[in-house]
C-alpha positions in Angstrom: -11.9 50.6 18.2 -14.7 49.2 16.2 -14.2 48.4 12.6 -16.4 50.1 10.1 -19.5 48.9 8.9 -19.3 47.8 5.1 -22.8 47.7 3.2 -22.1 45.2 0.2 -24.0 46.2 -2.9 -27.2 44.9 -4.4 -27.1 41.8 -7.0 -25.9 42.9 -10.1 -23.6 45.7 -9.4 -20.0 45.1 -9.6 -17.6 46.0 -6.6 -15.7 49.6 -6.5 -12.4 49.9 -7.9 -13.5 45.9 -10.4 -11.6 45.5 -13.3 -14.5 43.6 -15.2 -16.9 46.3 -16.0 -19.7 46.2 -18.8 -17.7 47.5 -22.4 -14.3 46.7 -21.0 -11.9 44.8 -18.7 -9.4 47.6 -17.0 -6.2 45.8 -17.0 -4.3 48.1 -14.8 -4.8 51.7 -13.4 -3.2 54.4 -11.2 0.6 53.0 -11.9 3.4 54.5 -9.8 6.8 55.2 -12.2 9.2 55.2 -10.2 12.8 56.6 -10.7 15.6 57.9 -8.5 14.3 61.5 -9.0 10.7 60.8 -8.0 7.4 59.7 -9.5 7.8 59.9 -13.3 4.4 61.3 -13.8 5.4 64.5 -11.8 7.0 65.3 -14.6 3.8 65.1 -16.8 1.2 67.2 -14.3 -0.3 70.3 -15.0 2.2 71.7 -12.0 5.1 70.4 -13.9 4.4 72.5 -17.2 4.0 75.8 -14.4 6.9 74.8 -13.4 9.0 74.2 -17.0 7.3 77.7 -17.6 8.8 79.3 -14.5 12.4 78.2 -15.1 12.2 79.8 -18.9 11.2 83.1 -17.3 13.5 83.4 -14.6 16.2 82.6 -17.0 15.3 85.1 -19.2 15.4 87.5 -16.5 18.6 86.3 -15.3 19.6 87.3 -18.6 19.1 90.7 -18.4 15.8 90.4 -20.3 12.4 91.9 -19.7 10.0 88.6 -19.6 7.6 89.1 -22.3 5.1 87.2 -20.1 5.0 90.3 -17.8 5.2 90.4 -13.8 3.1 88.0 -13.1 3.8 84.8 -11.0 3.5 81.3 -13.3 1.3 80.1 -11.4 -1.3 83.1 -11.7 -1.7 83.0 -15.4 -4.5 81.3 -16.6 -4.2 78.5 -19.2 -6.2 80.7 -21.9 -3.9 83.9 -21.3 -1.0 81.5 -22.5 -3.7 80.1 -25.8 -3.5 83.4 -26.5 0.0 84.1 -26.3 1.2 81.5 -28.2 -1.2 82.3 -31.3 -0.5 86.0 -30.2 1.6 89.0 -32.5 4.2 89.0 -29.3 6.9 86.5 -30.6 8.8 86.3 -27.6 5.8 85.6 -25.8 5.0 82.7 -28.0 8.7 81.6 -28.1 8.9 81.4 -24.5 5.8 79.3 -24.3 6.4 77.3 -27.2 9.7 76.4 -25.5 7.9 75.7 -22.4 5.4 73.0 -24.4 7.8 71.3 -26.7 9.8 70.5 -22.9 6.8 68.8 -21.9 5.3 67.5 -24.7 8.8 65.3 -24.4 8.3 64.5 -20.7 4.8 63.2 -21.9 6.1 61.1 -24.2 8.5 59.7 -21.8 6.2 58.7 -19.6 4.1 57.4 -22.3 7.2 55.3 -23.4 7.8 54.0 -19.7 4.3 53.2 -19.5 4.4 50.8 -22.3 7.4 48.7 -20.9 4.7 47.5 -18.2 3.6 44.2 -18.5 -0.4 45.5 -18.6 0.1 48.1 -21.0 1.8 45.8 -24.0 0.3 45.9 -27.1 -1.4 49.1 -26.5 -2.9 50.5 -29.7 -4.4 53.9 -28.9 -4.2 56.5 -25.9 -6.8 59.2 -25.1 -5.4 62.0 -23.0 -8.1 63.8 -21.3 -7.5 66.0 -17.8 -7.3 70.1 -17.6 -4.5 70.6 -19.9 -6.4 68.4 -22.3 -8.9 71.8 -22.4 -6.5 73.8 -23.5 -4.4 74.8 -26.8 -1.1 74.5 -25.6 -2.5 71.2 -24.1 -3.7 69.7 -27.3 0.2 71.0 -28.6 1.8 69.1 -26.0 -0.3 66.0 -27.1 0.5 66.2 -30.4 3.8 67.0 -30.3 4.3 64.0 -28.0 2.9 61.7 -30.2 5.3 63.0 -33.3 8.1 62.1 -31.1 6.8 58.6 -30.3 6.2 58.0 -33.7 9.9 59.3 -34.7 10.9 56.5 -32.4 8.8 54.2 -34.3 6.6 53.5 -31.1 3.2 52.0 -32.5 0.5 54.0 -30.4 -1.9 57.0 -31.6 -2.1 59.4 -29.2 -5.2 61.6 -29.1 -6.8 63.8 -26.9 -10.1 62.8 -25.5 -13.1 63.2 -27.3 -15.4 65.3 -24.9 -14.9 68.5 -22.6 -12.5 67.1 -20.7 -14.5 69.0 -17.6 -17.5 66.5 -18.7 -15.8 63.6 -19.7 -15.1 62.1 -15.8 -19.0 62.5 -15.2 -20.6 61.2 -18.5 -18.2 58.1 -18.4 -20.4 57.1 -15.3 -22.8 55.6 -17.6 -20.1 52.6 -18.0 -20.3 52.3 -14.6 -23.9 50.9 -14.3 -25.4 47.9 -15.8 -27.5 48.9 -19.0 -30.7 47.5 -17.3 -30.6 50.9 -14.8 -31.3 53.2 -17.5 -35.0 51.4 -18.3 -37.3 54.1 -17.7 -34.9 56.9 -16.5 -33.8 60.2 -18.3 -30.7 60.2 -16.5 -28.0 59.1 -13.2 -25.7 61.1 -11.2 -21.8 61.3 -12.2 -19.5 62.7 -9.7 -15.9 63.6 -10.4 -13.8 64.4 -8.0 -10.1 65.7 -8.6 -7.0 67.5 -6.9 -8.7 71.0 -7.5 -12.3 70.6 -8.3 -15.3 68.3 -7.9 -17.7 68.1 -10.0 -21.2 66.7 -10.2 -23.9 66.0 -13.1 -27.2 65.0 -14.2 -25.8 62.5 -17.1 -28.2 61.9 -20.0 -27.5 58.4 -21.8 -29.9 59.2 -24.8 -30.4 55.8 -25.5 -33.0 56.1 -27.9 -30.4 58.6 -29.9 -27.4 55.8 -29.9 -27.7 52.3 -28.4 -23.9 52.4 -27.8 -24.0 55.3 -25.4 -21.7 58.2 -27.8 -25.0 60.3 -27.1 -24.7 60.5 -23.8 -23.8 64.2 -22.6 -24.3 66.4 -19.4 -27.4 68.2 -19.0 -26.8 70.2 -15.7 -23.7 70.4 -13.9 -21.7 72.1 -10.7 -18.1 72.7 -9.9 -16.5 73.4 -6.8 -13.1 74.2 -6.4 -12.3 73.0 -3.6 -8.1 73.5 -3.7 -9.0 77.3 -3.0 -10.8 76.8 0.1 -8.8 74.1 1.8 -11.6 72.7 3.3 -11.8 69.5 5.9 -13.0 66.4 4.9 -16.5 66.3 6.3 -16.7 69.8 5.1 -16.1 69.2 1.7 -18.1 65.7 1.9 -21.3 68.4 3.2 -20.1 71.0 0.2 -20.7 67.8 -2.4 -23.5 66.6 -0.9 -25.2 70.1 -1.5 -24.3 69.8 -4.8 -25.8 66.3 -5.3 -29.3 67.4 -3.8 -29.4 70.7 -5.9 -28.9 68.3 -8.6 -31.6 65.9 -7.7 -34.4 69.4 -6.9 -33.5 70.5 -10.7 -34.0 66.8 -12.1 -37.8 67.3 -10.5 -38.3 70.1 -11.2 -37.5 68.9 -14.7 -39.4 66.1 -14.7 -36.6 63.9 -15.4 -36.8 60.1 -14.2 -33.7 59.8 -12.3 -31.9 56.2 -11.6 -31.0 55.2 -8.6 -27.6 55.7 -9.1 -24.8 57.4 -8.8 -21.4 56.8 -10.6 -17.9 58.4 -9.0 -14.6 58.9 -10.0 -12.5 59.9 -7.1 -8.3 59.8 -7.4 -6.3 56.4 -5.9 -6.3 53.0 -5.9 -10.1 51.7 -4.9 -10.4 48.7 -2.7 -14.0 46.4 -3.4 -15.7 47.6 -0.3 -15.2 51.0 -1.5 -12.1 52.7 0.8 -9.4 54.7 -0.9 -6.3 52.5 -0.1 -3.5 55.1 -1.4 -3.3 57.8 -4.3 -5.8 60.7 -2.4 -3.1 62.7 -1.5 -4.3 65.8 -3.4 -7.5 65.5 -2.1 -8.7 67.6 1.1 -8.4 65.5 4.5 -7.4 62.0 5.1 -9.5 60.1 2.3 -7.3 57.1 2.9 -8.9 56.3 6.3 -9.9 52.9 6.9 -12.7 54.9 8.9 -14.0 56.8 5.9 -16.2 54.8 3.0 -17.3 57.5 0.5 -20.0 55.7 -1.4 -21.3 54.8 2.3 -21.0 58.8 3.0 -23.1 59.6 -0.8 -25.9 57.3 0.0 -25.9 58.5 3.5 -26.3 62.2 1.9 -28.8 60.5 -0.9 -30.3 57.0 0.6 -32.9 56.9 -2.0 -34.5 58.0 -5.1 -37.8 57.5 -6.3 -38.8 55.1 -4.0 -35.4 53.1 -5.0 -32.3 52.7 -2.6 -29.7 54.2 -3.9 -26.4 52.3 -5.6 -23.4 53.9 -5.6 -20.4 52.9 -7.6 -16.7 54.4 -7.2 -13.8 53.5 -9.3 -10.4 55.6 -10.2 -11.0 59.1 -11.8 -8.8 58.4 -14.5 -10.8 55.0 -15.2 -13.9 56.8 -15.3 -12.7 59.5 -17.5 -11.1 56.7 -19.6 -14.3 55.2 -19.9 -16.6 58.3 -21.3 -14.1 57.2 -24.7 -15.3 53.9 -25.0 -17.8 54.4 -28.1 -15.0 55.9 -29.7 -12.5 52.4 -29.4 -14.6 49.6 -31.0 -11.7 49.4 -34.0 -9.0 48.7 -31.0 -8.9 46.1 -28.7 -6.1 47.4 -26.4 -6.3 51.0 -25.4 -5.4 53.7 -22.7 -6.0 56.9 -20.9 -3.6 59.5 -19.0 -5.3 61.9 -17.6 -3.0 65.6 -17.2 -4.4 67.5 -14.2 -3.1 68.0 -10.8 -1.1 64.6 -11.1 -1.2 62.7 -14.2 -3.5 59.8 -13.8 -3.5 56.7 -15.9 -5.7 53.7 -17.1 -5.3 50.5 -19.8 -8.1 49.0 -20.9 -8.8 45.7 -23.2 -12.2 46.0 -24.7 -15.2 42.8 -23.9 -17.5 43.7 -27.1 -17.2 44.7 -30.5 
């Protein structure tokens, strides 16, 4: 069997997956906790708080109870019906989910306190918790209420939820990705986010002329696919994302908005230089972890130029890239962090190079 074909970037661009990226060195990412019950992060997924839910309501029913969250399985009932619950008049709804929150909120702060016995993730000052949850009230709760009990245990680290739409913040923290020379005379890139449910893609405007540090940037046309739905193949949902790219590209033109030559990706699992997906893609749909597949060879397959310009493809660790839509936001830290609360709970450190 021949081995793949690996097309090394362009002078300039850093390798997929580097640690030594423009605003900040990412000191470790995608850590496995391991204890005799499993994967500690389990415990601090968006599955795991369906889960805590579940055994509340079945207990209640054991008890002879009617469950004030009605028939309706766990896993059916939408994030914002639960918002509204817990702020609701029904006080056996909120109970139950309150209950449900303040379980996980200490799971999270378990994990946050296992995370800081690793040797990368001393000394960290401040983490950003971004991911689904992150979008929701009983999300920003659980946040909270985990970093009350760190500080009760006299833990030094702020924990905060991450600054923008936590649907945005894995595409606009593309713009880390590339060197600031690629924005010279372009409107905007191409930032792809790509989780355990949905992928996303976006036209990402730096607004440089707005803030020299990048805190302008912000989405200015985006699609979603949720892919976990479907169940799709790989090459199926590679085709279903490379639609969404080229719709994107028509509307930039359309638009009239310069587009760079680039596109920045953050795609679950530990990312190897010449772009594979060594381990950690387990959620996504197919074998991703092929030494056969290359997904940035794939994108600039579906995209191979724009503008006249071959196109440069970057890929690093979702959770990286949604750390790194903060980074604005960190100058008055020099150690920081990111977990990331979605269909696993990913996870990022970073040490800051400027400012």
């Amino acid at each position: 069997m021949s081995e793949p074909v690996v097309r090394p970037l362009p002078p300039h661009f850093q390798d997929h997956g580097a640690a030594i990226l423009p605003a900040v060195t990412v000191d470790a990412y995608n850590a496995e906790l391991r204890t005799p019950e499993g994967f500690l992060g389990d415990r601090a997924s968006s599955r795991a708080f369906k889960a805590i839910l579940d055994w509340w309501r079945k207990r209640v029913r054991e008890a002879g109870e009617e469950d004030p969250l009605g028939r309706a399985p766990t896993r059916d009932i939408p994030r914002k019906q639960l918002d509204a619950m817990i702020e609701g008049d029904d006080a056996e709804a909120a109970a139950l989910v309150h209950g449900a929150v303040e379980e996980f909120a200490q799971s999270l702060a378990e994990v946050v306190r296992a995370l800081l016995t690793q040797k990368a993730w001393r000394d960290t000052e401040r983490i950003v918790v971004g991911g689904g949850m992150r979008g929701s009230r009983i999300g920003e709760l659980a946040i909270g209420r985990a970093g009350q009990l760190l500080k009760a245990d006299a833990i030094p680290v702020e924990l905060h939820p991450i600054r923008h739409d936590p649907d945005e913040a894995g595409m606009i923290g593309a713009v880390q990705l590339a060197p600031p020379w690629i924005f010279k005379g372009h409107d905007a890139l191409i930032g792809i986010d790509i989780g355990g449910s949905n992928m996303r893609a976006g036209l990402v405007r730096p607004h440089l002329k707005k803030a020299s540090d990048l805190s302008a940037a912000c989405i200015w046309e985006s699609e979603i696919w949720q892919h976990r739905a479907e169940r799709p193949a790989r090459e199926a949902a590679i085709d279903r994302l490379g639609e969404m790219v080229r719709d994107l590209v028509r509307k930039a033109g359309k638009r009239g908005l310069h587009l760079a030559p680039f596109i920045g990706v953050g795609c679950p699992g530990h990312i190897e230089a010449d772009g594979r997906i060594a381990k950690g893609a387990q959620n996504l749909p197919g074998n991703w972890e092929s030494s056969r597949f290359n997904l940035p060879d794939r994108l600039r397959e579906i995209l191979p130029e724009v503008d006249g310009h071959e196109t440069v493809v970057v890929l690093h660790n979702d959770a990286v890239v949604q750390g790194l839509s903060q980074v604005p936001w960190m100058t008055e830290v020099k150690h920081w962090g990111v977990l990331t609360i979605g269909t696993g709970l990913g996870n990022a450190r970073f040490t800051n190079r400027r400012g």
